[in-house]
C-alpha angles and dihedrals in degrees: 000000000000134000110281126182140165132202147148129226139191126190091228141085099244136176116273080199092057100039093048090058081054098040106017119201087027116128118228130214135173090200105157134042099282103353132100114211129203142187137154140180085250102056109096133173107270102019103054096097094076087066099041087054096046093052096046094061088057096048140055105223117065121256126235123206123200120203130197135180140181091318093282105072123064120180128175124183137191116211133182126169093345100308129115111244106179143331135194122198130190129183099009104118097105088047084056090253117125122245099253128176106206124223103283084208091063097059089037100055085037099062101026107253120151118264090234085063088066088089083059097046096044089062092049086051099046088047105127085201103085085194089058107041084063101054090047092054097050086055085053093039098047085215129092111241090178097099153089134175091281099058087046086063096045099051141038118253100240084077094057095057115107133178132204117266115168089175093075083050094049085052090048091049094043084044089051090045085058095049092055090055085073111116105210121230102205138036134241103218124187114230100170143024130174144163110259158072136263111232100176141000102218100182128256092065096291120141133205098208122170119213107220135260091093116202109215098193094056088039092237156102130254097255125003108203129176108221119197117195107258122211097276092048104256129119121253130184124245119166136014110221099209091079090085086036091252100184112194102257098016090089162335133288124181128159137201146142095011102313126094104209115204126186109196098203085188091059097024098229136124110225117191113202128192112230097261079059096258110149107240090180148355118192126163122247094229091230089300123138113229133170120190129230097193147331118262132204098276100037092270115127140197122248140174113229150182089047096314097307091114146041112222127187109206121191116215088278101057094241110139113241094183141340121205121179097279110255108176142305112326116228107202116222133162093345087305125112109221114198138175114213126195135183124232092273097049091228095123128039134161146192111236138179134208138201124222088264084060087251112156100227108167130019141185122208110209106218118191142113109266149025142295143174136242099257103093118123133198134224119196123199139220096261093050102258115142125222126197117176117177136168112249148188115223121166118294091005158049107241134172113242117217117181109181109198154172124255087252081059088252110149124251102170145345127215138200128200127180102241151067115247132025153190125192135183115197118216094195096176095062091027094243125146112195104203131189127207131199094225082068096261125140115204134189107201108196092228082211109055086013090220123138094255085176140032133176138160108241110187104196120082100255142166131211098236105184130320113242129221102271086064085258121138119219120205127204114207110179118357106299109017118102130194111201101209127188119223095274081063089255111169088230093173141356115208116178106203134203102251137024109284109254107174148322157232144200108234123217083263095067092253125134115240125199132198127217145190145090138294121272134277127348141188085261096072111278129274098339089138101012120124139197115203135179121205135197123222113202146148 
């Protein structure tokens, strides 16, 4: 999960005392220069606007609420005497909402703003990068809108005081007309649309996708089909999962190496299917509560299990084949499992591998001075070479942590960056690493000398999503909005999709093909208007 947040704001220097006989239990805070900011533990996304309403019929000034949710949803709203004014969202077409831009004259007369500032606006509005825009808008605003009552606590006020600064927004405008000067070499064509919504991604390119109408009393869709890519790129159905009787939220499927793996939490039993939808196996789970990782060669599975304390593989059958103290997330890799485990401290923290007996046969201490989370991931090449990248605390200062490693954990190489987060793709067959920072950096690390051969500042809040086949990267900023980049970090083309992008594939051409839509069912009534799409990306 994301970071999610909900407040209301008012361009005005209003009375605590007023606004609490209307919310009570809100805290009140004029934070920044002409603004009144308020949170509470009671404000939630979806269901803010009750209170915004409510306290716009007892004061004069409108009311602004501002919506977040899990990094990837903005909404802003306008009220006055109860009545929605306008609202812009960004971001919210895998929650059902539609993507809506808002009337930039609205905000603007409401709080005050002069008419010639709605070029400035417009731009923040029409931003594809929900962190940035933001960010954009609280340089416009002159009031921060990325709060809630926690971060109050956490911090003190004087970090929360902004001012207004439409220069940083000018240099933002004159740094997007640039980028659309761009003339794309390449084209984003659509091979394939449908009505529907994707329910689940279940590895190996396999799809849960519901065909609209949804029932809302059965809690799901029409038909529930899961679709595989075929050779040319395009999606193809291959199994309906109603035939054993799959319901959405009743269990799990999961598929890999040739086996779909499906736990029915209703008939507490644990069905293995071939993928022409043959059952291989059907075992009952014995009352257990079990959650799978990832599909293995013969159906088995592994799961953690005893509230997380242990790491169990399962074969088909559900018998245990072996159970080691649980470390971290395991990463699967040439019929080896790769795990970091860290104490309570997080003062120590190593790299181990197991065996499919659940042997550890290799670790990596990580020796350093400092902390970091469990979040780290690893990426592992063609030639056997093992990657771990983190994000770390070391005195005086937030680094990436790049360990480049055999297969037997013996270290190759360490690596420092100045930053905090991070996303690579690793392009193993021309030795590249693209690497993103969050202090807005792109890097190109050379994976056989291990220098930086390319730098270059990148302002939007991006992530390397995969390198095609060509040794192009492609970026995804937003949530549907790639930037396919060559290895001197070049922006060769900018293509804007219908969709948030979901996953991809490489065709028998040698194109990268990427799927699109949104995510499952939804209060509105399912996938009605919901659309999965797949795109071709060639020269």
């Amino acid at each position: 999960m994301g970071t999610t947040f909900a407040n209301l704001q008012i361009r005005s220097d209003c009375s605590a005392l007023e606004i609490e006989k209307v919310l009570p239990g809100c805290v009140v805070r004029c934070l920044s220069d002409g603004w009144t900011t308020i949170v509470s533990e009671h404000f939630h996304v979806g269901d803010i606007q009750k209170a915004a309403k409510k306290l716009s019929k007892a004061i004069t000034p409108s009311v602004m609420s501002i919506e977040y949710l899990d990094d990837d949803m903005l909404k802003l709203s306008v009220y006055r005497n109860g009545k929605t004014l306008t609202s812009h969202i960004a971001g919210g077409e895998g929650y059902g909402l539609p993507r809506t831009l808002g009337k930039p004259a609205v905000f603007l007369e409401q709080f005050g703003f002069e008419p010639s500032e709605i070029i400035l606006l417009r731009a923040i509005l029409i931003c594809e990068d929900i962190g940035k825009k933001i960010e954009l808008l609280q340089h416009f605003l002159g009031v921060t809108i990325w709060i809630d009552h926690t971060m109050l606590l956490d911090d003190p006020e004087a970090a929360f005081c902004c001012k207004r600064e439409l220069p940083i927004i000018e240099e933002y405008i004159n740094e997007t007309a640039i980028k659309r000067r761009i003339k794309n070499q390449t084209k984003a064509t659509l091979l394939q649309e449908f009505e529907g919504a994707l329910i689940a991604v279940l590895g190996d390119h396999k799809y849960l996708i519901g065909v609209p109408p949804y029932d809302r009393y059965k809690d799901c869709y029409k038909d529930e089909l899961i679709y595989t890519f075929i050779p040319n790129g395009t999606l193809e159905p291959m199994l309906d999962v109603h035939s054993f009787n799959h319901r959405s939220g009743t269990g799990i499927l999961s598929a890999a190496r040739g086996y779909i793996g499906y736990i029915s939490f209703l008939r507490s039993q644990y069905y293995v299917f071939d993928y022409t939808g043959r059952m291989v196996s059907e075992t009952s789970l014995g009352g257990n509560i079990i959650n799978p990782f990832s599909i293995l060669e013969d159906g088995g599975f592994l799961s953690s299990h005893n509230s997380g304390k242990t790491l169990r593989e399962y074969t088909q059958r559900l018998e245990t084949r072996w159970e080691i103290p649980y470390m971290g997330f395991p990463y699967y890799n040439n019929n080896a499992i790769y795990m970091c485990r860290i104490d309570s401290s997080g003062q120590f923290s190593e790299l181990v591998k197991l065996n499919r007996n659940g042997q550890v046969v290799a670790s990596f201490h990580l020796e350093y001075d400092g902390y970091h989370g469990p979040n780290g991931e690893f990426v592992f090449d063609e030639s056997g070479r093992v990657f771990y990248y983190c994000s770390a605390t070391t005195p005086g200062r937030p680094v990436v942590k790049i360990f480049v490693l055999t297969e037997q954990l013996e270290l190759i190489r360490e690596l420092d960056l100045e930053g905090w987060s991070i996303s690579v793709a690793l392009d193993s067959r021309n030795y590249k690493l693209y690497v993103y920072l969050s202090y807005k950096q792109l890097l190109v690390i050379d994976t056989k000398s291990f220098r930086i051969i390319y730098r270059k500042k990148w302002e939007e809040d991006s992530n390397f999503f995969t390198v095609d086949s060509y040794g192009r990267a492609l970026l995804i900023t937003g949530s549907n909005t790639i930037e396919i980049i060559d290895s001197q970090l070049n922006v060769i083309s900018r293509h804007r999709l219908k969709g948030q992008v979901l996953s991809e594939y490489t065709n028998e051409r040698g194109n990268l093909c990427l799927l699109t839509g949104t995510g499952g069912e939804h209060h509105e009534g399912g996938a009605k208007k919901m659309m999965i799409r797949v795109y071709e990306i060639c020269d």
